[in-house]
C-alpha positions in Angstrom: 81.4 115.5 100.5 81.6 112.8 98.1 81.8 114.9 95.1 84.8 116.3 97.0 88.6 115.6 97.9 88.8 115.1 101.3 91.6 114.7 103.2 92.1 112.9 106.5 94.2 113.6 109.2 94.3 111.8 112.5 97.1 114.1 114.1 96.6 117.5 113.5 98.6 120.6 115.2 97.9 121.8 119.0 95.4 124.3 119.4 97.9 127.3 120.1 97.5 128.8 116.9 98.3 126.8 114.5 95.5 124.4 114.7 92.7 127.1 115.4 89.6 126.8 113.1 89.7 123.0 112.3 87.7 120.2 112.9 87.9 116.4 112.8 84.8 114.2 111.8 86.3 110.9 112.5 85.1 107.4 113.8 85.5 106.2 117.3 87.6 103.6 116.0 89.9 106.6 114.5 89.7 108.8 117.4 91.7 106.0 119.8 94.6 107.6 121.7 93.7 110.9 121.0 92.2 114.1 122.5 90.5 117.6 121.6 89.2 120.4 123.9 86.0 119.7 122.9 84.5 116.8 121.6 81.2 116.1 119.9 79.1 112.7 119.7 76.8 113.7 116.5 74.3 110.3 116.5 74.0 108.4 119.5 70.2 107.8 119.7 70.7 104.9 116.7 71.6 101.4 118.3 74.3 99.7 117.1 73.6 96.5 114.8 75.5 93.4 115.0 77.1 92.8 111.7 77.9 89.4 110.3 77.1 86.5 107.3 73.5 84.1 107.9 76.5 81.6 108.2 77.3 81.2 112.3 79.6 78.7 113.7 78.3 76.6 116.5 80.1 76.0 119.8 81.0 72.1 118.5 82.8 73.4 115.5 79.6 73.2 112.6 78.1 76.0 110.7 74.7 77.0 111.0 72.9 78.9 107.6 70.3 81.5 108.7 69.6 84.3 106.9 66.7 85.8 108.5 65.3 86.2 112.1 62.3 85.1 112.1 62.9 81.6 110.8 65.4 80.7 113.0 65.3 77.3 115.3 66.9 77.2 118.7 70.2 77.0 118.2 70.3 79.7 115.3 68.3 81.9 117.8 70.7 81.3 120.4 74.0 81.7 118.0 72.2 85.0 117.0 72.0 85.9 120.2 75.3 85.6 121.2 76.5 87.5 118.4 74.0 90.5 119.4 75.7 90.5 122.6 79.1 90.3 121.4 77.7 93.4 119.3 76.7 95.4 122.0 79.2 94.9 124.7 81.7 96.1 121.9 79.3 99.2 121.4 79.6 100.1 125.2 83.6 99.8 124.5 83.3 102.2 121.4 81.1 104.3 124.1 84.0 104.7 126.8 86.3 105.4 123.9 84.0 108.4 123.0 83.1 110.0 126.6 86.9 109.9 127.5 88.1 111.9 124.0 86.8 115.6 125.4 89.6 117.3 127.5 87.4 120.1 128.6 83.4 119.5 127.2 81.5 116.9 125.5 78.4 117.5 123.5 75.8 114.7 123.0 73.6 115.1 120.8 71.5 112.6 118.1 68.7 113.0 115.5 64.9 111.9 115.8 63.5 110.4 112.9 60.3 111.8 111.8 58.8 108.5 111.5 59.5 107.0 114.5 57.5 107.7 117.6 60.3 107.3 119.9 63.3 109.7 120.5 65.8 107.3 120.2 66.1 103.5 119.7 66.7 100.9 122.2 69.7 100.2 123.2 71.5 103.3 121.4 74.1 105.4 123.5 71.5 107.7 124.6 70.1 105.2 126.5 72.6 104.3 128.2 74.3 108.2 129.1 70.8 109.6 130.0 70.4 107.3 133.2 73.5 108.4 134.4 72.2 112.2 134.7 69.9 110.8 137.5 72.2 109.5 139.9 72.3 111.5 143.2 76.3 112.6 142.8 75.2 114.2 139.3 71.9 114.9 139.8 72.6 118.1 141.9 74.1 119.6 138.8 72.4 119.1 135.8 69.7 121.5 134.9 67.9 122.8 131.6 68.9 125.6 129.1 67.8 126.9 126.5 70.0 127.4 123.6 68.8 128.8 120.2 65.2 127.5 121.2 66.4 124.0 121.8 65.8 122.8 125.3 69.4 121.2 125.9 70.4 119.1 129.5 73.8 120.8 131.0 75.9 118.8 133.4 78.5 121.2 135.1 79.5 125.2 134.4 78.3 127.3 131.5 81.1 128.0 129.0 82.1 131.1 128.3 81.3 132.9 124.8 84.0 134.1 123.2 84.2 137.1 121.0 84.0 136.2 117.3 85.5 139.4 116.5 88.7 138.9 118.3 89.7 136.5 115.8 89.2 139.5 113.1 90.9 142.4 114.8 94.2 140.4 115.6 97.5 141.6 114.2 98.8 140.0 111.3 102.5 138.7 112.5 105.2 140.6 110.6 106.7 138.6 108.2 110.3 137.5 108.4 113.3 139.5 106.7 114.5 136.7 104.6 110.8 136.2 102.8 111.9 139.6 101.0 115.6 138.8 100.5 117.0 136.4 97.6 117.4 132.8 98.4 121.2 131.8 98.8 122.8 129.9 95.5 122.6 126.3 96.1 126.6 125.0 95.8 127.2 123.2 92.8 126.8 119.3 94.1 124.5 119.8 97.2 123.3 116.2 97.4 124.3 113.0 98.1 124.8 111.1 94.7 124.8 107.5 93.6 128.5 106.2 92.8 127.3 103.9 90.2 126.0 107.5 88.4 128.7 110.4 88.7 129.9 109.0 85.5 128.6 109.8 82.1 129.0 106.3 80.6 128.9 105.2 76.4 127.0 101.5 76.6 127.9 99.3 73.7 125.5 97.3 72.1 123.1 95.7 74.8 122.2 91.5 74.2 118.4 91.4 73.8 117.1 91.0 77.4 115.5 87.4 76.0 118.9 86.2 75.3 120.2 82.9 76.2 123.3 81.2 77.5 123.3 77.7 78.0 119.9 77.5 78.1 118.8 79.9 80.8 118.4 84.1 80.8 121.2 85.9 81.2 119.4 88.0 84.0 118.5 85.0 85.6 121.6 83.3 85.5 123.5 86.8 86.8 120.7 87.1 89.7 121.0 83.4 91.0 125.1 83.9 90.9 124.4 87.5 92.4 122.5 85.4 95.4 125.4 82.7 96.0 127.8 85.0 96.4 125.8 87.1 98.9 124.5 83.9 100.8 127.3 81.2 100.4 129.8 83.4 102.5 127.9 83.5 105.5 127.9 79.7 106.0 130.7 77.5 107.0 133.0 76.5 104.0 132.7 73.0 104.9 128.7 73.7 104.3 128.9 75.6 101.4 128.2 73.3 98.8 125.4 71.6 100.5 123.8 75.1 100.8 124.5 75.9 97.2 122.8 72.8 96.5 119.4 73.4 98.7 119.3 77.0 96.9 119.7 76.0 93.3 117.3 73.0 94.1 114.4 75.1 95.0 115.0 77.6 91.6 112.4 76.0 89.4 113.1 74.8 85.8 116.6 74.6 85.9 118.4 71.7 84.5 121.2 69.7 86.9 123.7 71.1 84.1 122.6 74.2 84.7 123.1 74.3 88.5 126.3 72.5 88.2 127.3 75.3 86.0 126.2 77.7 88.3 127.3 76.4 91.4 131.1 76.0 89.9 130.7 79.8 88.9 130.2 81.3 92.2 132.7 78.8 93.8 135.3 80.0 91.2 135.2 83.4 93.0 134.8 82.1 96.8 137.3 79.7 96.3 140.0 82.2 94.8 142.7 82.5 97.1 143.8 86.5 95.5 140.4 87.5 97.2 139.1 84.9 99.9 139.4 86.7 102.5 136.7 89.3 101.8 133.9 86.3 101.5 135.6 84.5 104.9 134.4 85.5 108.4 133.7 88.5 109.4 133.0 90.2 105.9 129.5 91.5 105.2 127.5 91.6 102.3 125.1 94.4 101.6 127.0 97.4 103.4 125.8 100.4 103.2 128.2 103.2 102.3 128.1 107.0 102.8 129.9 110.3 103.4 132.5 112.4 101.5 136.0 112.3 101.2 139.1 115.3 100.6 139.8 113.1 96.9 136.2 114.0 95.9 134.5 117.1 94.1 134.2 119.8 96.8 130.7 119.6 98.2 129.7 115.9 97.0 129.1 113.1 99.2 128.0 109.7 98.3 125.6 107.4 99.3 125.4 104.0 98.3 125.2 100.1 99.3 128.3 97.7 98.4 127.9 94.2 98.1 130.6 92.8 100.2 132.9 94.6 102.7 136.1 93.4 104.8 137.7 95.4 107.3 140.8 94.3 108.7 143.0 96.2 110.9 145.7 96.3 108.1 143.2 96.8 104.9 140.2 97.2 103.8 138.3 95.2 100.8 135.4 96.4 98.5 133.9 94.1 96.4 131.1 95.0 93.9 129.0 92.5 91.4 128.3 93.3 87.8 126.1 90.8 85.5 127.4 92.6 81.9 127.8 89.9 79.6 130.5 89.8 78.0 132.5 90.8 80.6 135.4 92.9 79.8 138.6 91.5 79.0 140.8 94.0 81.4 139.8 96.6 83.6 140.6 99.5 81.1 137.6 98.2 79.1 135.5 98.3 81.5 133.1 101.1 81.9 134.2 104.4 83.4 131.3 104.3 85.5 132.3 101.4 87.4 135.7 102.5 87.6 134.3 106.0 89.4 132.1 103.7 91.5 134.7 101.8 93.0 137.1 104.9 93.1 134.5 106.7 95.3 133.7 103.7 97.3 137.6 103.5 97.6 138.0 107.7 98.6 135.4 107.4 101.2 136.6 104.0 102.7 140.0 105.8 103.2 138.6 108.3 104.8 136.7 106.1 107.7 139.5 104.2 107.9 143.0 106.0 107.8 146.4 104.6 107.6 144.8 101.0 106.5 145.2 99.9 102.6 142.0 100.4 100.6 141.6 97.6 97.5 138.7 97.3 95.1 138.1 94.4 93.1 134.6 94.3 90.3 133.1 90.3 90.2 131.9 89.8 87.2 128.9 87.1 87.1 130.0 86.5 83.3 132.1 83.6 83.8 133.0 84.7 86.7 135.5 86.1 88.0 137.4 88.5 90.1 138.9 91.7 88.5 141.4 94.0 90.8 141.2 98.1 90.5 144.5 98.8 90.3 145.2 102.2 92.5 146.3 104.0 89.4 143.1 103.4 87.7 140.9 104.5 90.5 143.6 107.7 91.2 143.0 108.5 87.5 138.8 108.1 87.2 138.5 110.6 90.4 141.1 113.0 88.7 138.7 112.8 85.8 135.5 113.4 87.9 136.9 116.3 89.6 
């Protein structure tokens, strides 16, 4: 078993069938909260040993160091004690786990070792079941069989043997017509797609990843924007810049420059009164965004997460961060795959929420600032998709 991959499986099928033939070795511990027709206890006549460093912890709050029995002093004695009992009464809990597991027959059963005189050790689980075979409710029905030459105690009926050739002789079940027909062409978009990849984009030159701007990475200086933006809005306005201060202040080996810069960044785009409505109350930030729309390739829906979202009962506003630096001087140069991104978001916003005015507007962390998808643009990028 070592040399081999094994797999374990707490939950396995029901027995009508599809779980015929299979077995589960598992722990106690495992076996909680579960339950099989018949259940097997393969080594009860080994005690269980309390487990634990030489180090105890006495009642006033010291340590004690004892690592072996027989030079213990009183109080290590009595610490050790304790710990054996804790040991066993958790051992009698493991116990009822086990006896309560079987639905219809539990098997006890446990090995002697040759050299040992005894049949089992004291205080094992043996111990403790075997007493209760005497008492006068039980006693009545428990007699001795034999069983391949093994004496074995029985408590209650005799199971009944069933025919190991039944099993054999059964009818295969007839397979179903479709395993012999072709499998149906998938359609040509069966999935649901990122926005930000429908496009097939042409990247210019990228900066070097280690590249600076005043002092601090570019990722790093688009991620710390990225945060304001997503945080700042959910705060009062009159708290704002407080907040932004506590955030910055806790980014580590910044310079006050640096978070001034920063801070007059992201307030640059909350404070811009074209788009302040979609970071006031009641906008959200992270929404998630799926399902299809009648301006979209037949067959594709979208799934994807926008990070901010406004919906009013006369419009709707979408609002999605990019960090490219340098940022594009008008939308046209931007990529087509952000135009398609926002188009979609745009197609499937107007479907969820008909007769209202859909508008799309790309932040760009590089500077920053806000830049409007006009209609025609997005019209034009899903034309060019479909």
């Amino acid at each position: 078993m070592a040399s081999t991959e094994i797999e374990v499986k707490r939950e396995q099928e029901d027995s009508e069938g599809k779980g015929a033939g299979e077995v589960r070795v598992m722990t106690v511990h495992g076996a909680k909260g579960l339950e099989a027709p018949v259940v097997i206890l393969p080594d009860t006549t080994t005690a269980a040993k309390a487990m634990g460093s030489p180090l105890f912890r006495a009642l006033d709050g010291g340590f004690v160091w004892a690592p072996r029995k027989a030079d213990d002093c009183g109080l290590s004695a009595e610490l050790r004690q304790a710990r054996d009992t804790a040991s066993g009464h958790e051992s009698l809990r493991l116990l009822y786990v086990a006896l309560t597991r079987a639905r219809d027959r539990l098997i006890v059963c446990g090995v002697k070792r040759s050299d040992r005189k005894a049949s089992y050790e004291t205080g094992c689980w043996y111990e403790t079941i075997l007493p209760a075979l005497d008492r006068p409710e039980i006693a009545a029905r428990v007699r001795q069989v034999e069983i391949d030459g093994l004496q074995v105690t029985r408590f209650g009926e005799d199971p009944q043997i069933a025919d190991a050739t039944l099993a054999l002789t059964a009818a295969p079940s007839p397979l179903p017509a479709w395993v012999r027909g072709e499998a149906p062409a998938d359609p040509d978009i069966a999935r649901y797609a990122s926005p930000s990849q429908l496009a097939e984009t042409k990247y210019g030159p990228s900066p070097s990843p280690l590249a600076q701007a005043g002092g601090i990475g570019r990722f790093r200086r688009g991620d710390i924007i990225h945060r304001l933006l997503q945080l700042l809005p959910d705060i009062a306005p009159a708290e704002r810049r407080a907040a932004a201060e506590r955030l910055l202040a806790r980014e580590p080996g910044l310079t006050d420059e640096q978070r001034t810069e920063m801070a007059t960044a992201a307030f640059g785009v909350l404070d811009d009164a074209q788009f302040s409505e979609v970071f006031g109350p009641g906008s959200r930030a992270e929404a998630a965004l799926a399902g299809t729309a009648k301006d979209l390739p037949q067959g594709l829906s979208v799934s994807g997460r926008v990070d901010r979202l406004l919906v009013t009962p006369e419009r709707v506003l979408v609002v999605d961060y990019k960090t490219n630096r340098p940022a594009p001087a008008s939308i046209e140069d931007a990529d087509e795959a952000y135009r398609v991104q926002m188009a979609v978001y745009a197609a499937v916003l107007r479907e969820v929420f008909p007769g209202r005015r859909v508008e799309a507007a790309l932040v760009w962390t590089d500077g920053p600032r806000l830049m409007a998808v006009p209609e025609k643009v997005m019209a034009d990028s899903l034309a060019r998709l479909r």
